[in-house]
RODO-2510 file (C-alpha; in nm, 4 decimals, decimal comma):
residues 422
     n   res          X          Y          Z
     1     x    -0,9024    -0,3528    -7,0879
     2     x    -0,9919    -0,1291    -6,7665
     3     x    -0,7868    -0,3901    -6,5471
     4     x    -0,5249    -0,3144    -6,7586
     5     x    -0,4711     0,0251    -6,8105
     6     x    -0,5196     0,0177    -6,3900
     7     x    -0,2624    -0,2022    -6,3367
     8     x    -0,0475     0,0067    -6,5989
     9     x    -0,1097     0,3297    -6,3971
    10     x    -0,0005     0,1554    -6,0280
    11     x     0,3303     0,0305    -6,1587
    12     x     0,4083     0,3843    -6,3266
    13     x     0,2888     0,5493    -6,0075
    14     x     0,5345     0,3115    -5,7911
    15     x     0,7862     0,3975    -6,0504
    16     x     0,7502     0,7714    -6,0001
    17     x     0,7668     0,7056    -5,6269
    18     x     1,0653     0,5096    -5,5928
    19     x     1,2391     0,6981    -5,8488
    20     x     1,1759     1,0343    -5,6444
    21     x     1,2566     0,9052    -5,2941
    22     x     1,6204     0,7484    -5,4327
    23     x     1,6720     1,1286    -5,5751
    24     x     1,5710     1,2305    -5,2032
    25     x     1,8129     0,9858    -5,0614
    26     x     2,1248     1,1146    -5,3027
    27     x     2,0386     1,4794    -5,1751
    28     x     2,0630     1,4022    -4,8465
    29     x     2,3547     1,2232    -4,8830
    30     x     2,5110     1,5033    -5,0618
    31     x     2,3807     1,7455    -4,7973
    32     x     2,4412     1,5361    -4,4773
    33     x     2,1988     1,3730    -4,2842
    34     x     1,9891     1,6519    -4,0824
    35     x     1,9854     1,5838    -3,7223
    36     x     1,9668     1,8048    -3,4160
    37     x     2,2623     1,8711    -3,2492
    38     x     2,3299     1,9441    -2,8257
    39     x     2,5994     2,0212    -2,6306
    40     x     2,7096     1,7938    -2,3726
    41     x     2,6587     2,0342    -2,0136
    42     x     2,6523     2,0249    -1,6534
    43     x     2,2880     1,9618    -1,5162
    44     x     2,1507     1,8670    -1,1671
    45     x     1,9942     1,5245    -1,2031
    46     x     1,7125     1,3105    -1,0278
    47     x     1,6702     0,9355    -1,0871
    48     x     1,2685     0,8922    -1,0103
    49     x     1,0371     0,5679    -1,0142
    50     x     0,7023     0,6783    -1,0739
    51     x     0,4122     0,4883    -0,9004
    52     x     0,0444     0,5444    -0,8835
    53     x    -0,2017     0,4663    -0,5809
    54     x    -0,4430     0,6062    -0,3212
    55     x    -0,4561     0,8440    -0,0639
    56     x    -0,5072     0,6761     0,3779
    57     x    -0,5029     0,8526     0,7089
    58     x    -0,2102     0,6934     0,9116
    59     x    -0,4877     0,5452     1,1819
    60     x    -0,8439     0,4852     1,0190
    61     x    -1,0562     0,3085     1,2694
    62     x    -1,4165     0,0958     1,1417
    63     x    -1,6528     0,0370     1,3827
    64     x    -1,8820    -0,2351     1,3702
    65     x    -2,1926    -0,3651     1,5993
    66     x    -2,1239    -0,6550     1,8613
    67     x    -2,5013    -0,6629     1,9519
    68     x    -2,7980    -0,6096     1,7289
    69     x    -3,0466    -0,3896     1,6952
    70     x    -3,2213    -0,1077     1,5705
    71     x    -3,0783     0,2226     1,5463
    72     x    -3,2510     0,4607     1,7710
    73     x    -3,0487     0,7769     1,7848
    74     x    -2,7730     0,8864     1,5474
    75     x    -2,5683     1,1858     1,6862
    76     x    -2,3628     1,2152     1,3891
    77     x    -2,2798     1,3072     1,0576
    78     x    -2,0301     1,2019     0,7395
    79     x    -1,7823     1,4387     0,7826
    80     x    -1,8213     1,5826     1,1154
    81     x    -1,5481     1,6188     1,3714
    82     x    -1,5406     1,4124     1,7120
    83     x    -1,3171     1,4048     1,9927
    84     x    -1,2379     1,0584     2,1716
    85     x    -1,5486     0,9195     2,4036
    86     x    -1,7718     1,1522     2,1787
    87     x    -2,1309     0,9904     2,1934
    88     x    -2,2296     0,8881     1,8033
    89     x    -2,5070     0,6618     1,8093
    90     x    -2,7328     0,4156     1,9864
    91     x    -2,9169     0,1036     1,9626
    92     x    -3,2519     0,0145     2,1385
    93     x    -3,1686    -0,0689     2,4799
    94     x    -3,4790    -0,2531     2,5713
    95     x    -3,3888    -0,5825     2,5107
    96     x    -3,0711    -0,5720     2,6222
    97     x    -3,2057    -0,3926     2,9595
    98     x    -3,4573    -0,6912     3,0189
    99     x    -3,1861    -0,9059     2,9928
   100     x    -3,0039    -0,6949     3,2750
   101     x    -3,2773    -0,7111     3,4794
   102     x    -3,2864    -1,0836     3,4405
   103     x    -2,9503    -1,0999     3,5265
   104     x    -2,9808    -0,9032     3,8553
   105     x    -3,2790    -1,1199     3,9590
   106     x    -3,0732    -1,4546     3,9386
   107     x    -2,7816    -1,2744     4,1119
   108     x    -3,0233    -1,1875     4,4698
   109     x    -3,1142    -1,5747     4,4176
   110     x    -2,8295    -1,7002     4,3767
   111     x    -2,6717    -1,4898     4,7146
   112     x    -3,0458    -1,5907     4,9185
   113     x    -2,9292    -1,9340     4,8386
   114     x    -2,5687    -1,9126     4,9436
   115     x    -2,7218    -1,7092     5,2444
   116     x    -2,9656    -2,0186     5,3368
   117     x    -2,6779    -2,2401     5,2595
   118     x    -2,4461    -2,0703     5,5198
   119     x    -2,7001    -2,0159     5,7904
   120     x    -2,7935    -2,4529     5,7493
   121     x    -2,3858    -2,4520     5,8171
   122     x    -2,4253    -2,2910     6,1119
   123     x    -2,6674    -2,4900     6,2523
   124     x    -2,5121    -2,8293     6,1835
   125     x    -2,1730    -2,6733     6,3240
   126     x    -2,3813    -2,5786     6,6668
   127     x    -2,5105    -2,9468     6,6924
   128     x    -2,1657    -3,1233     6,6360
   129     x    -2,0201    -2,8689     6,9043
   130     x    -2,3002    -2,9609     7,1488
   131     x    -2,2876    -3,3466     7,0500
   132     x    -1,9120    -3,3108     7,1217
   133     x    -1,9395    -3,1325     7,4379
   134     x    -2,2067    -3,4097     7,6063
   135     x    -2,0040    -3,6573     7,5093
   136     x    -1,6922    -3,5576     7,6653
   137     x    -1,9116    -3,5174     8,0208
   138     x    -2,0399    -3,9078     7,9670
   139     x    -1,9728    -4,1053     7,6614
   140     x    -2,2897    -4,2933     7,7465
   141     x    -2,5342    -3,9762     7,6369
   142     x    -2,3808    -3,9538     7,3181
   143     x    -2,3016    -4,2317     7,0869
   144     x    -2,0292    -4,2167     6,8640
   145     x    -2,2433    -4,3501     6,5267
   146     x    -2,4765    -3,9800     6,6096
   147     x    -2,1382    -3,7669     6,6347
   148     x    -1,9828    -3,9310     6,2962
   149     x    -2,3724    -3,8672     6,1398
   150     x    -2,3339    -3,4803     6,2830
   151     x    -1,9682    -3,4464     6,1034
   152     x    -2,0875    -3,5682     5,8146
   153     x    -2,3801    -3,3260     5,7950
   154     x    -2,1715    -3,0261     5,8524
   155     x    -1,9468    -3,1291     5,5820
   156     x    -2,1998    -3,1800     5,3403
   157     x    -2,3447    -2,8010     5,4241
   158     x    -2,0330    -2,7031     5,3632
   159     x    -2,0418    -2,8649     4,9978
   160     x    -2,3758    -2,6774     4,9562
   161     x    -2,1923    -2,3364     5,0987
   162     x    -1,9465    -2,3692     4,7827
   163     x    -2,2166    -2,4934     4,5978
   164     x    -2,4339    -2,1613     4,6476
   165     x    -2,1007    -1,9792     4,6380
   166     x    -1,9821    -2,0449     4,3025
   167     x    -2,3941    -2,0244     4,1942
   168     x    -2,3068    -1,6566     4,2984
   169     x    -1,9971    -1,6284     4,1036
   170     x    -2,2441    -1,7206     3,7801
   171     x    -2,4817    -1,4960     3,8483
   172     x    -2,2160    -1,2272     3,8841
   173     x    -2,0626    -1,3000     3,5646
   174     x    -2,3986    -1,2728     3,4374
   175     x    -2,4878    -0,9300     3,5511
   176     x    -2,1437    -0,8417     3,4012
   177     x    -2,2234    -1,0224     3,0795
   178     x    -2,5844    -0,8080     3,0777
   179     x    -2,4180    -0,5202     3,1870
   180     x    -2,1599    -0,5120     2,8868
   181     x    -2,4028    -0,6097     2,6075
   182     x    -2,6009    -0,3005     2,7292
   183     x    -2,3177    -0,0405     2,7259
   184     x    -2,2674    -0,1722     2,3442
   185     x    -2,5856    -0,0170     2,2298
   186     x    -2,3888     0,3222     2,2594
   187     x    -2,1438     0,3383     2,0082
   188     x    -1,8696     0,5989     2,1357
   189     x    -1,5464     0,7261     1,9456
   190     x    -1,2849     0,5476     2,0321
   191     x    -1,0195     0,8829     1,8840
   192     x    -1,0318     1,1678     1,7586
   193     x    -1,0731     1,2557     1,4055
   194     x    -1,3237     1,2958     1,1155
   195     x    -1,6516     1,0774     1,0256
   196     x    -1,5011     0,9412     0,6679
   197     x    -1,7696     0,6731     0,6009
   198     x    -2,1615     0,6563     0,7481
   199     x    -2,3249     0,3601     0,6816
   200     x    -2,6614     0,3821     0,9036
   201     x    -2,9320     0,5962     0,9751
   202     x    -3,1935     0,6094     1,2239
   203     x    -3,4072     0,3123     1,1840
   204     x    -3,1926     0,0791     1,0409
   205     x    -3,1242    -0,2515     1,2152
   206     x    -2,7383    -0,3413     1,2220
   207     x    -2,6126    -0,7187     1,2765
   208     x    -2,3350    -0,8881     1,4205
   209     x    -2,1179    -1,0745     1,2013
   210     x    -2,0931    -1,4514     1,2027
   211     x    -1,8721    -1,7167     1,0664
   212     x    -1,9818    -1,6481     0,7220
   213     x    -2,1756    -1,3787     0,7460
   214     x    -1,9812    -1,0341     0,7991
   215     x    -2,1423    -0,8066     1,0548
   216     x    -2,2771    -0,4039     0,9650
   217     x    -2,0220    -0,1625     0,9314
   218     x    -2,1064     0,1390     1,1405
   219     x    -1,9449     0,3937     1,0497
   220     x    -1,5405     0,4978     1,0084
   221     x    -1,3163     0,7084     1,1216
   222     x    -1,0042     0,8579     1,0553
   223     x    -0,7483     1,0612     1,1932
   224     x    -0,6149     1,3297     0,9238
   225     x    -0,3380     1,4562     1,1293
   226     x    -0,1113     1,2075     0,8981
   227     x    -0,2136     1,1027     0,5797
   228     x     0,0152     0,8925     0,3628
   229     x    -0,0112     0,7800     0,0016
   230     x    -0,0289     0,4029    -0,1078
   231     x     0,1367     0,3357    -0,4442
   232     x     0,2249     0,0079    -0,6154
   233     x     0,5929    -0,0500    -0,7527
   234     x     0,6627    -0,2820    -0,9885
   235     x     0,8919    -0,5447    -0,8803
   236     x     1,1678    -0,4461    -1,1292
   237     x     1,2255    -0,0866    -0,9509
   238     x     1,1353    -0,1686    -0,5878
   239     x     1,4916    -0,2497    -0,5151
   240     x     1,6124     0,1169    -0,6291
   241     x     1,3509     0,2795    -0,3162
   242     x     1,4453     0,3029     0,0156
   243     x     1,3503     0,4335     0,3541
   244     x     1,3586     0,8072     0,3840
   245     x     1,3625     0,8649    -0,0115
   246     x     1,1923     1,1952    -0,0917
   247     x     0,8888     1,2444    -0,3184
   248     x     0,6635     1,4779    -0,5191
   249     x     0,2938     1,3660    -0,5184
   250     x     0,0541     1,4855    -0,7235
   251     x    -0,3076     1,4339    -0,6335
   252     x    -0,5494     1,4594    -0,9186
   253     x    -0,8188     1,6286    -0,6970
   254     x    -0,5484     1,9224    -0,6808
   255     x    -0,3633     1,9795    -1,0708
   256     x    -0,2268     2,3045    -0,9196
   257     x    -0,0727     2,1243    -0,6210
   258     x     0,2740     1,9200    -0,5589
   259     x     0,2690     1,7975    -0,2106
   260     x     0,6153     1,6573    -0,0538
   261     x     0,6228     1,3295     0,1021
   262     x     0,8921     1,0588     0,2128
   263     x     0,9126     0,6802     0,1980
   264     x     0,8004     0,5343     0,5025
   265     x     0,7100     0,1775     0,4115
   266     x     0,8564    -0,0588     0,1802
   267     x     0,5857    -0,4243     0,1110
   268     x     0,8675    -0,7190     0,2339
   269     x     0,5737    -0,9777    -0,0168
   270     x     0,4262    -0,8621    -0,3412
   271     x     0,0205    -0,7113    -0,3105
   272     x    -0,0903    -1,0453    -0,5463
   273     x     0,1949    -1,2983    -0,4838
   274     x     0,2304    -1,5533    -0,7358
   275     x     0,1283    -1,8629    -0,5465
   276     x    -0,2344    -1,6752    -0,5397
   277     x    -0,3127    -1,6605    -0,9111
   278     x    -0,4477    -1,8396    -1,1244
   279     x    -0,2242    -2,1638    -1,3139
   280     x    -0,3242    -1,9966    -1,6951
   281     x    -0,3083    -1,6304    -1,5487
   282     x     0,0232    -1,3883    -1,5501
   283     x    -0,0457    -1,1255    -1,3503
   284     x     0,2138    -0,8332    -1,2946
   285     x     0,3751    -0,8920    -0,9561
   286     x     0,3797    -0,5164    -0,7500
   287     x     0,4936    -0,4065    -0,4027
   288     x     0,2948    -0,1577    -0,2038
   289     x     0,5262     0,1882    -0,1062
   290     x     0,3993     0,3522     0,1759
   291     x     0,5094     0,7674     0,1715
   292     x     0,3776     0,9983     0,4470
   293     x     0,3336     1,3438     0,3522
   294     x     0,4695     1,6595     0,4940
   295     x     0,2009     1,9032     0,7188
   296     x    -0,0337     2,0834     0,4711
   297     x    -0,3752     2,2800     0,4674
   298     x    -0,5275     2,1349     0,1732
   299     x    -0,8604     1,9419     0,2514
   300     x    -0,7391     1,6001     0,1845
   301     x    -0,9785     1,2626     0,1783
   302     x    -0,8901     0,8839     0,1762
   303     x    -0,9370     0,7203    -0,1373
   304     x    -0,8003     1,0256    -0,3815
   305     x    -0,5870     0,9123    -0,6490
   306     x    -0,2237     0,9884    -0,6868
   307     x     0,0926     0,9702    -0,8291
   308     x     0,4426     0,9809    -0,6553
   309     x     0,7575     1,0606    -0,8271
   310     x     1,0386     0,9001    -0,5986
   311     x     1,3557     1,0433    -0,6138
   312     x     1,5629     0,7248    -0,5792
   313     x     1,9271     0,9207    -0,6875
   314     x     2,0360     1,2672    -0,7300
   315     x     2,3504     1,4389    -0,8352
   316     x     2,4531     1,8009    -0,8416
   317     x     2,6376     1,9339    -1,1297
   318     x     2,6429     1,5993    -1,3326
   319     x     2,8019     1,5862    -1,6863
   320     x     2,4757     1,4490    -1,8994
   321     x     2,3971     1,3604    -2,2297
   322     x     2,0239     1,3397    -2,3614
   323     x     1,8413     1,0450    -2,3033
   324     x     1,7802     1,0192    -2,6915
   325     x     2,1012     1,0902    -2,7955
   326     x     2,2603     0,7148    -2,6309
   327     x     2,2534     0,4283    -2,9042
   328     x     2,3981     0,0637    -2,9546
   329     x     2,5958    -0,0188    -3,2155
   330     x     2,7885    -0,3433    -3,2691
   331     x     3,1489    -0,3667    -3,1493
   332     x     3,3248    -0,4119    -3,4560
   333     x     3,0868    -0,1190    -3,6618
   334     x     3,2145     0,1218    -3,3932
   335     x     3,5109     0,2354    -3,5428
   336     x     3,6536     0,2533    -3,1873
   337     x     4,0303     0,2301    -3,0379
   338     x     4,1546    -0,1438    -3,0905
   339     x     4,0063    -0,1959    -3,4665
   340     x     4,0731    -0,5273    -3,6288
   341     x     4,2013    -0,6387    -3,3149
   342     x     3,9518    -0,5479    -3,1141
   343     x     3,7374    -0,7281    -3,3073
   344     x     3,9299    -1,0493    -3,2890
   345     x     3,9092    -0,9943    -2,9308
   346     x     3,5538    -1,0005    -2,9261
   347     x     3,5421    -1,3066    -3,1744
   348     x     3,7943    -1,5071    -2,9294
   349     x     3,6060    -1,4094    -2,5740
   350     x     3,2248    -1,4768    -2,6122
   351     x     3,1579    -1,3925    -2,2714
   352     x     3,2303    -1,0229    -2,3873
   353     x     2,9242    -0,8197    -2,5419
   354     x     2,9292    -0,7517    -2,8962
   355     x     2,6922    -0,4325    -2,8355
   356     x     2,8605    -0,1248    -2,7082
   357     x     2,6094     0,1811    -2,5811
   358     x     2,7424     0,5657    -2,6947
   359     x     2,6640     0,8683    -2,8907
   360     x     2,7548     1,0313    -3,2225
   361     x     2,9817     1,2937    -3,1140
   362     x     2,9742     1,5967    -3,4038
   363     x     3,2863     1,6976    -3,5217
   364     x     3,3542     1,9536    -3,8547
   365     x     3,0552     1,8350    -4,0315
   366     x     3,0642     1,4595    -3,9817
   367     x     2,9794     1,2208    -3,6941
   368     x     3,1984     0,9875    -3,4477
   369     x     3,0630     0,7019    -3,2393
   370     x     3,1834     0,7453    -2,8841
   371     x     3,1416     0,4703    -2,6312
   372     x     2,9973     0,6043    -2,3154
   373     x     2,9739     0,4785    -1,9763
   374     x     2,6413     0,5941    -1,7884
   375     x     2,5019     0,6797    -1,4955
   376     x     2,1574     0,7559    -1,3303
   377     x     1,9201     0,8123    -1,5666
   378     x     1,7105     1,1253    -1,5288
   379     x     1,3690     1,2363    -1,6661
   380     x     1,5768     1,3643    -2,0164
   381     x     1,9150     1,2980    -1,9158
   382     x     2,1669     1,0207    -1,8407
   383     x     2,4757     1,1491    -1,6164
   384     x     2,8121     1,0728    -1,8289
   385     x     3,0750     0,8928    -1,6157
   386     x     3,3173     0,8591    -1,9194
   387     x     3,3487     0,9065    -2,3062
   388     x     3,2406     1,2293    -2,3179
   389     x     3,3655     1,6063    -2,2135
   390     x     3,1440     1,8692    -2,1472
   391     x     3,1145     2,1080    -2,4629
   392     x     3,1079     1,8091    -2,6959
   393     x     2,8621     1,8112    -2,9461
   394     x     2,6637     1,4934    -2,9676
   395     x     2,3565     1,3887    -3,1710
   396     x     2,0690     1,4336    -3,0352
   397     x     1,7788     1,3168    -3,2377
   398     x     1,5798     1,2461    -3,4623
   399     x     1,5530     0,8816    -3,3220
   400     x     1,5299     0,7059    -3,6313
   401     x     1,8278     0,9027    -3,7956
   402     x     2,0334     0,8104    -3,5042
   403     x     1,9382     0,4671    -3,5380
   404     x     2,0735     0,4927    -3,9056
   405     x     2,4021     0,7123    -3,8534
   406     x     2,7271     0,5099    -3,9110
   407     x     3,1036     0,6672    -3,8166
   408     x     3,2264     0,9068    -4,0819
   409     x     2,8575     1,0017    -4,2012
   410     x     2,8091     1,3787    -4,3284
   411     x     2,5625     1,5480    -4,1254
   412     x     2,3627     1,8621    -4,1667
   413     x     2,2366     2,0967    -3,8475
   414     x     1,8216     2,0923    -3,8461
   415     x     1,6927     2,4003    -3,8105
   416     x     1,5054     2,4733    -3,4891
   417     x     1,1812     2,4730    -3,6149
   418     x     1,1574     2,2353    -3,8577
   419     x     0,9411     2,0404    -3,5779
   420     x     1,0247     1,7012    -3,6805
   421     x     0,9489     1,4383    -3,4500
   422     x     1,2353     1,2638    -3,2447
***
């Protein structure tokens, strides 16, 4: 019985409902539909594509070890200022200086050899001259099987002069091999600019990289004469940016701040091409912007989040319509120039699109659909190129009663703050 009587009660409460929204419906309609109402003006008008990324110096430099070691002194701090050939750290230097040494120790070998080498030239050069000279007094002191055995030992001292010659040449390359190992335990600045990134401190023993192992990263830095913003743009506005456009930026570390910038780079291959991902995985395919930003004093650092609004059209003095105001509405419901015919038209040609984009233009109470050719697009405002004429009066919202409107509909004025959603 209590099943009952509930089900009794829900279909006498839907009752009551539907019953009171068809008596809201008939009002309305006797009313007019209430909808806001704008007039179609003159506005200057910026087309942006709005893309998020990071803040980079123009030149950012990482330095990494080429020898390792421990480090011994560290001259520097995140943050700091330095000036090119600025000293910022170094390595032990011991082994590297044994080495050297080492080095310099083969080198006087090497030349005592090639001196030893040259001198044993000499002397086999004197003894062929002096074999040569008694033999051209009397061919009997001097045989010719001594004077072809005297050649042949001055040409192989000569061998052993090129020999110790090019043992020097090693050695030399050695010292210079010693010598240049050494000079990397002191790690200088190679520009000028700020310490971004520290990655060491006294102590610590860095690495050089291998094949699969990367090496230590020093320390970084960067020059913040230039900085420039890094956004990603999605592949279906990329083609609207180009070089030069202008841009606000706003950096999150700085809400009270717009800094200017302009386009300086535009990605020719997408950040994560498609041919990199995964067979089952979609990702979205973006292009990295590059925009420098103009001079400022505010204490900028890589890696700040931003967002650039890139102004990708402008006009002055544009007729415009609200964004919210443009609707579609089939070609044969618009009630539009050409009628019946205009509707065989569209029957006979099915290349031609049955959807037609305008606005409700207001007129002594009741509503008009207008066909309108657009524009650029602004943040709230598309620019009119035809259909409209500036003074119209054209619905502007709410959304869904626009959606709803036909040609011919009564329509009320909303009062200003009736503060119903669009």
């Amino acid at each position: 019985m209590e099943t009952r009587t509930k089900i009794i009660i829900g279909v006498i409460t839907v009752a009551v409902l539907g019953l009171a929204g068809t008596l809201s419906v008939l009002r309305q309609r006797d009313q007019g539909i209430e909808v806001r109402v704008e007039t179609v003006e003159r506005r200057d008008l910026e087309e942006i594509v709005t893309a998020s990324g990071n803040i980079r110096a123009r030149r950012t430099v990482d330095i990494s070890s080429d020898v390792q070691g421990r480090v011994l002194d560290l001259y520097v701090d995140e943050g700091d200022d330095v000036v090119a050939g600025q000293t910022l750290l170094r390595l032990e230097p011991d082994q590297y200086e044994a080495n050297l040494s080492r080095a310099e120790a083969s080198l006087a070998q090497a030349r005592s050899q090639e001196a030893q080498q040259t001198a044993n030239l000499t002397q086999a050069q004197r003894d062929l001259d002096r074999l040569v000279q008694l033999r051209a007094r009397d061919s009997l002191l001097v045989s010719r099987q001594q004077l072809d055995d005297a050649r042949t030992r001055v040409e192989v001292q000569e061998a052993a002069v090129e020999s110790a010659s090019n043992g020097v040449s090693v050695a030399v390359a050695g010292v210079d091999e010693s010598e240049d190992r050494l000079s990397k335990t002191v790690f200088t600045a190679p520009m000028a600019g700020k310490v971004t990134r520290l990655n060491v401190e006294e102590g610590e023993t860095v690495i050089i990289g291998t094949m699969n192992n990367p090496g230590s990263l020093v320390l970084t830095i960067s020059d913040l004469s230039v900085i420039e913003v890094v956004v990603q743009v999605d592949e279906t506005e990329v083609s609207e940016i180009s070089l030069g456009d202008s841009a606000g930026v706003r950096i999150d570390a700085f809400p009270d701040r717009r800094f200017e910038g302009t386009v300086t780079e535009i990605g020719n291959s997408a950040i994560n091409p498609p041919s990199g991902q995964a067979a089952n995985q979609q990702a979205a395919i973006d292009f990295e912007v590059v925009l420098t930003l103009a001079p400022n004093d505010a204490p900028l650092r890589p890696d700040l989040s931003a967002t650039a609004d890139i102004v990708v059209e402008s006009r002055l003095d544009a007729l415009s319509v609200p964004i919210i105001a443009l609707t579609v509405r089939d070609r044969d419901d618009t009630g539009g120039e050409g009628g019946e015919a205009g509707s065989e038209a569209s029957r006979s040609d099915r290349d031609e699109p049955t959807d037609v984009e305008g606005a409700f233009v207001v007129s002594d109470g009741t509503v008009q659909f207008v066909p309108v050719e657009i524009g650029i697009a602004g943040q709230e405002y598309f620019e009119v190129l035809s259909g409209l004429q500036e003074g119209d009066s054209v619905v502007a919202g709410p959304y869904q009663r626009i959606r709803q409107l036909r040609s011919g509909d009564d329509i009320s004025v909303m009062d200003e703050g009736s503060g119903e959603e669009g």
